[in-house]
N, C-alpha and C positions, 0 to 999 in steps of 0.2 A: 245895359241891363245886366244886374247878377246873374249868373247859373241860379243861384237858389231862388229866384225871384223866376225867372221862368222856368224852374221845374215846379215849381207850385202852380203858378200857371196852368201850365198844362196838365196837373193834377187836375185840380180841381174843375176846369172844363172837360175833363172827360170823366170824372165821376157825376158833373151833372148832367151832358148827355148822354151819358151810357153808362150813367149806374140802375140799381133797380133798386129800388124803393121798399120801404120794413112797414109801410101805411098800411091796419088794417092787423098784422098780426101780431103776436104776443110778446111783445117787449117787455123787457126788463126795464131801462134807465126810465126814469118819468122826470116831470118837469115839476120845479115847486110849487105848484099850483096842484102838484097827483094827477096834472094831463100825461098820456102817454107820450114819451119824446121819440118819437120813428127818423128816420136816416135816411138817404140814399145811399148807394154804399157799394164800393168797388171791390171785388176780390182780387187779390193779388198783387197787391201794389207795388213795384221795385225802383225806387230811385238811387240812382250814385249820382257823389257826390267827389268832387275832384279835391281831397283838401290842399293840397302844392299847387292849387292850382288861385282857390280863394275859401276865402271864411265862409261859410254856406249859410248867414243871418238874411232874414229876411229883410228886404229895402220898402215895402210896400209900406209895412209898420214896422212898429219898434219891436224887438223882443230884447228881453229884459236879460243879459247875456251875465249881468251877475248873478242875481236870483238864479237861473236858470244853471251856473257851475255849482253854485250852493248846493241845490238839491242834488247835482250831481255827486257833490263830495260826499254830502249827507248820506246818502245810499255806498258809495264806493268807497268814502276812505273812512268815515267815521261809524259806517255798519251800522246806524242806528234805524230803527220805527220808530221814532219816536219824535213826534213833531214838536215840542220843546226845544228842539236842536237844528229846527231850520230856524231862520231870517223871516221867510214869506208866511201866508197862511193858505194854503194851496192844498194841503192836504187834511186842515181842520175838518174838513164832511164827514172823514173818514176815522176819526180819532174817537177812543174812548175818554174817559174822564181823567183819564192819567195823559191823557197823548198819544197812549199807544197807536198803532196801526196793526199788532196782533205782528203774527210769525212772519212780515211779509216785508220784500223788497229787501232794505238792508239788513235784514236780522239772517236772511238765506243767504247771504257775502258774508256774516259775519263766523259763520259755522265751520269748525274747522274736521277736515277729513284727513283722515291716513292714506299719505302716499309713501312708494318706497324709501323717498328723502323726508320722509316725515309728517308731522301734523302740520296742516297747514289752511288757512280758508281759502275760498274760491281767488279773491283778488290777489292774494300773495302766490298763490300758485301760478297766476298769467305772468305778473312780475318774474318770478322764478324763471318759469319756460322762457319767455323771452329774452332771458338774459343769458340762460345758459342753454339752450336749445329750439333758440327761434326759428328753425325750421317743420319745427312738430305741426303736425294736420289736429292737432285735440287741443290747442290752447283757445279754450273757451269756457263761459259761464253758463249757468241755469239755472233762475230764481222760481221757476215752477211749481214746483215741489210738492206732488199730491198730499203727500198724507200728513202734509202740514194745511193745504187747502181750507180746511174747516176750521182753522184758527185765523185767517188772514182777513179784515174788514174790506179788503178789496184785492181781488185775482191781480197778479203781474201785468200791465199792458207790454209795458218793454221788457222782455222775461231772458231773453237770450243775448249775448254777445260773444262775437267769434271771430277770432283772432288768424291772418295769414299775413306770414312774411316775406318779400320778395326782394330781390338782388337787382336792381335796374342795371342796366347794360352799359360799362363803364364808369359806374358810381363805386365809391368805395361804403357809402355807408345801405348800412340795410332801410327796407322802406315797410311801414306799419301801416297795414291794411285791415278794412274791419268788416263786419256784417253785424247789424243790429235789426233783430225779429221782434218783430212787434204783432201780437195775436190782434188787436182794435186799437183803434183811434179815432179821437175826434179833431177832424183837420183842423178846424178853424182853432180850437182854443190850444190843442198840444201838438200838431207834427211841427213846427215851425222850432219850438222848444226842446222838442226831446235832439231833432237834427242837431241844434244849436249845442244841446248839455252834449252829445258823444262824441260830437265834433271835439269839443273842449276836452274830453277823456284819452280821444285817441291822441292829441297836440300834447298831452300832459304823461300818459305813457311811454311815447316814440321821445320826448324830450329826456325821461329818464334811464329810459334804456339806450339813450346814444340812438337812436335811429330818426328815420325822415318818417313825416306824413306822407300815405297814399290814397286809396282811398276809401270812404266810409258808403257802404250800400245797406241800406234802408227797404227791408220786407215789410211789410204790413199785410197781414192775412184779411182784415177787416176793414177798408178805411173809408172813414165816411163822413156827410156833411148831416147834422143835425136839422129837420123842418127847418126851427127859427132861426136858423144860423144859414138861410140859405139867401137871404135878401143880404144878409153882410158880408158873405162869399163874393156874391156877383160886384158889390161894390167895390169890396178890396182887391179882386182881380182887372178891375176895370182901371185901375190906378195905374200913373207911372213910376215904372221902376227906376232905381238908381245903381247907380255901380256898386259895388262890392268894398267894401270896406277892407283895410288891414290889419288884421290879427295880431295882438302881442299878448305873448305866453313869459312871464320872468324867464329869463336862461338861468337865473342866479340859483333856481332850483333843481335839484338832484335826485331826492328823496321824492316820491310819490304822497308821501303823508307830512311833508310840508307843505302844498301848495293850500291856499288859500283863494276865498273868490276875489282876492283883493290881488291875487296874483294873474289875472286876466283884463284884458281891458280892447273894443273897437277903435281904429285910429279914421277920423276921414267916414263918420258914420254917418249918413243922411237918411231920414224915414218920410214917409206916411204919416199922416193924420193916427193917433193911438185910437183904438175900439174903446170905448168904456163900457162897465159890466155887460159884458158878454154873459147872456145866460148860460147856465150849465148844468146839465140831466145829470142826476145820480139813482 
């Protein structure tokens, strides 16, 4: 069995017996039909994830590990909102007439701030620090951004990532550690995907900063199983898992802003049956 196959697991059995339930009060997301979509829903969620250790893709089903670096580049190297510029249509719900997706996600990477060493936006500045002062406690991001809030067609779910660097004990090379905050999620259709896309961020950083993967820990202040998503939960956890697949990242790359989703691929990949349309509350 993967690590990532039973830390889901075990998520998601203990969000169903010992989450508490949104049935009844005032939600926001509805279903397309305009029924209220309510949750059960765990506070606090914290998984790590060993990446020297394995690829953390789920085995139960497939996740879609190109798709899913795309939109990571999409946000991270191309700074874009604007869905014209993914592959997938994943974030069509959320797009205006042009594509936009308003001030939000990659447009708050794409902004550039004065630091001593200059103007710089948020992702060049991790770049920076890790190359020339990878021991800093402040290399991190925030796509938050209140007083841009009222322009964005949908709030940050993955809004934070934070960066620490450590020395292992006899190793010569330094090791790229991470934490990714996530205020909500919905397990079934996006924790699987976002582990999968920062997985791939931190393998593509520590690649070109000369450093090792360590490991990626995942907060989730909100995480929860959707009603109708709750008879597909129990099925896909009911399944057998398969081992862990091998990860290949090109070495041939150096530059952060050449890689490509074409420069990633699972080796030795075995799944689950795929879910088709999965519904999904907006």
């Amino acid at each position: 069995m993967s690590r990532a196959d039973s830390i889901f697991i075990e998520m998601c059995r203990d969000i169903l017996e010992n989450g508490t339930s949104t049935e009844g009060e005032k939600v926001r997301p509805r279903w397309e039909d305009g029924t209220p979509a309510y949750t059960i829903k765990k506070f606090g969620v914290v998984n790590r994830y060993d990446l020297a250790e394995e690829f953390p893709i789920l085995t139960l089903r497939r996740t879609a590990l190109k798709s899913a670096t795309d939109e990571v580049l999409w946000i991270w190297q191309q700074k874009s909102n604007n869905i014209h510029d993914l592959h997938s249509h994943i974030w069509d719900e959320w797009a205006d007439e042009d594509g936009s997706i308003g001030k939000a996600y990659g447009y708050q990477l794409g902004v550039k701030h004065q630091y001593k060493e200059g103007m710089m936006d948020q992702v060049d500045r991790v770049i920076y620090d890790l190359k020339n002062n990878p021991f800093s406690r402040r290399i991190m991001t925030n796509i938050y951004v209140h007083q841009d809030l009222h322009e964005m067609n949908l709030y940050p779910c993955a809004y934070s990532m934070t960066f620490n660097v450590t020395q292992k004990k006899g190793e010569e090379k330094l090791t790229l550690n991470a934490i990714l905050n996530q205020r909500s999620q919905d397990v079934l259709a996006a924790n699987n995907w976002n582990v999968v896309q920062y997985a791939v961020l931190v393998h593509m950083l520590a690649q070109v900063c000369d450093m090792q993967v360590g490991e990626l820990v995942h907060v989730i202040a909100d995480a929860h199983i959707y009603d109708r998503h709750i008879p597909i939960i129990k099925e896909l956890i009911a399944r057998e898992p398969k081992p862990a697949p091998k990860f290949w990242l090109n070495p041939d790359i150096h530059d952060f802003y050449e890689f490509t989703r074409n420069d990633v691929k699972v080796e030795g990949y075995e799944f689950g049956p795929q879910i088709e349309n999965i519904p999904i509350a907006i």
